[in-house]
C-alpha positions in Angstrom: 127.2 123.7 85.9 125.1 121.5 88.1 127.4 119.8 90.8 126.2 116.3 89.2 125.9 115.6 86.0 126.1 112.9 83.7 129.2 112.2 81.2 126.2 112.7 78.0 124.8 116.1 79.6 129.0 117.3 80.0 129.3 115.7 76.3 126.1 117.6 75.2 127.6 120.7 76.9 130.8 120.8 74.8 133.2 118.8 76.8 134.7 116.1 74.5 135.0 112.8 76.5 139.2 113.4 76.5 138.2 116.3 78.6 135.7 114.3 81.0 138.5 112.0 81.6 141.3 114.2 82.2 138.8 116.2 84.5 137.9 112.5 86.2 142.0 111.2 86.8 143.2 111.6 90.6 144.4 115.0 89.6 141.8 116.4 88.3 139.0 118.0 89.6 135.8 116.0 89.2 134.7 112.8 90.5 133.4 110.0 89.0 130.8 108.7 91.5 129.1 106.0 89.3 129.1 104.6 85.9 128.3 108.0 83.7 127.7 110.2 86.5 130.6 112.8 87.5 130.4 114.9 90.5 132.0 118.1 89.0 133.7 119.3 92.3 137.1 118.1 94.1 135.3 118.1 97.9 133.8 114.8 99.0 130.1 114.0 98.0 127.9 114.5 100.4 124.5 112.3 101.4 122.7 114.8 98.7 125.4 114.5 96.1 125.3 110.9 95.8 121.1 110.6 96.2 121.2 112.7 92.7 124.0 110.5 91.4 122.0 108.0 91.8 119.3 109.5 90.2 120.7 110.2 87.1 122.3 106.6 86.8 118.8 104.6 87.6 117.0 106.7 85.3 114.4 109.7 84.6 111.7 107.1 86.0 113.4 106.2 89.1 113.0 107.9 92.7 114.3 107.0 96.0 113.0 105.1 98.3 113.0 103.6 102.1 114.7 105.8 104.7 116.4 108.5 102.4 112.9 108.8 100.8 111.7 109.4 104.5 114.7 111.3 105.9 114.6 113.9 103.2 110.9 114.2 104.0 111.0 115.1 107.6 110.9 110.8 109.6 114.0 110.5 111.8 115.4 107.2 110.9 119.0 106.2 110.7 120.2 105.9 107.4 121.5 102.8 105.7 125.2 102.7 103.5 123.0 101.8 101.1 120.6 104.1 99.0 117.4 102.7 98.0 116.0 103.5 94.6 112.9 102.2 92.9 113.0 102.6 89.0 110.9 100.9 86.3 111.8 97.0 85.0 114.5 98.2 82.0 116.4 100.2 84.7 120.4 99.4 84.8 122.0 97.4 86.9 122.6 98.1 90.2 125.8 99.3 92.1 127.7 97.9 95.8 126.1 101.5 97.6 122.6 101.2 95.1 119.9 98.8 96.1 117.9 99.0 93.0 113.7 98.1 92.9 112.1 97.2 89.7 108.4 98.0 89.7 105.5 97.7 87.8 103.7 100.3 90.2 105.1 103.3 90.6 104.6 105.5 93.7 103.5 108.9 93.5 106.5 111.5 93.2 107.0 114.0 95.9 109.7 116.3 94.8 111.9 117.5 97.5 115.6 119.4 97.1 115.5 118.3 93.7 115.1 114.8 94.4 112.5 112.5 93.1 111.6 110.7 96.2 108.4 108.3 97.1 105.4 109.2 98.9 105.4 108.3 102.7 103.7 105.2 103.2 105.5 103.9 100.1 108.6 104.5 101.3 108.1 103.3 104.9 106.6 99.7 103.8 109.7 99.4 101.1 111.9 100.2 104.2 110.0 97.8 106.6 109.6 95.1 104.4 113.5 94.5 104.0 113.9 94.6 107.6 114.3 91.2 109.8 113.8 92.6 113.4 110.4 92.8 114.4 111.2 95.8 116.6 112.7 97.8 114.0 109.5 97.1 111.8 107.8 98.9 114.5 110.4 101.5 115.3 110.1 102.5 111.4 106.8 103.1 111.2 106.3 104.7 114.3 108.7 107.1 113.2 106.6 107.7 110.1 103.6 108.6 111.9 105.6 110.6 114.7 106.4 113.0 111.6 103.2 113.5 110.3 104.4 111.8 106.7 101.3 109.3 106.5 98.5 108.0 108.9 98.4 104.3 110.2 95.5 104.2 108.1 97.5 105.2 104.7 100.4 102.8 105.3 97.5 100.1 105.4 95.6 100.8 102.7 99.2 101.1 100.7 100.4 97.7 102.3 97.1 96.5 100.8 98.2 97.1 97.1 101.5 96.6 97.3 103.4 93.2 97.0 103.0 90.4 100.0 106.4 89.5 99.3 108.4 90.8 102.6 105.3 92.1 104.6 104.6 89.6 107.3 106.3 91.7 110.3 105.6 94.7 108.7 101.1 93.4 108.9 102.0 92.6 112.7 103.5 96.2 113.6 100.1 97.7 111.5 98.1 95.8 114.4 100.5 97.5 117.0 99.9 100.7 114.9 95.7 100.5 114.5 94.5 97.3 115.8 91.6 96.3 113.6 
């Protein structure tokens, strides 16, 4: 059984929901980490157990985003309390530790450890955008290019398609990036 699954795949699987609950109580020996989604071990989740948790509760559409996206990938960023996930407009509701992205554009899927994470540049604008400190805009996508996850170049051309909501510091650190 896969360490996370959802309460309809357990269901599906021949565990009435009596079970799922008994299994989910402080003496049991599963988790329930979000609405629907049970981490089917006693330990702690990890980083990894709680990006697929989130996964399955955003959706089959959804991937993550911002500096998990770019962490799993190979960028060395610090990584937020929060996990970022972009999923498609009828997605649920979000959660305190889910910052959940409605789009209408989608961002190609790189597949990594299981995870349905966004492609570089994607990920490092929907990182930078949120961020408030100029420096940091900089620091982040440096950090990008440092690893070899997307050119300058890329996270302009991607910054040109993308929304202008959010993307005023992140235009002036592309000039400290590739000055035009």
């Amino acid at each position: 059984m896969a360490p996370i699954a959802t309460t309809a795949d357990l269901r599906k699987s021949g565990f009435s929901s009596r079970e799922i609950l008994h299994h989910c109580t402080p003496a049991g020996s599963w988790q329930r980490l979000l609405p629907g989604v049970v981490l089917t071990s006693p330990s702690p989740p990890t980083r990894l157990d709680r990006l697929r948790a989130v996964l399955s509760f955003a959706g089959p559409s959804s991937m993550i985003t911002g500096a998990d996206a770019l962490v799993r990938q190979g960028a060395t960023l610090p990584l937020p309390r929060h996990i970022h996930v972009l999923a498609g407009s009828n997605a649920r509701r979000a959660h305190p530790w889910i910052l959940l992205e409605r789009t209408t554009r989608p961002p190609v899927v790189v597949e990594r450890h299981g995870l349905r994470l966004a492609a570089p540049a994607r990920a490092a604008l929907d990182l930078a955008r949120r961020e408030t400190n100029p420096r940091a805009v900089v620091e982040i996508l440096d950090a990008v290019v440092a690893a070899r996850l997307c050119s300058p170049g890329e996270l302009r051309e991607e910054l040109g398609v993308s929304s202008r909501r959010g993307t005023a510091l992140v235009r002036q650190a592309l000039l400290h990036l590739c000055p035009a």
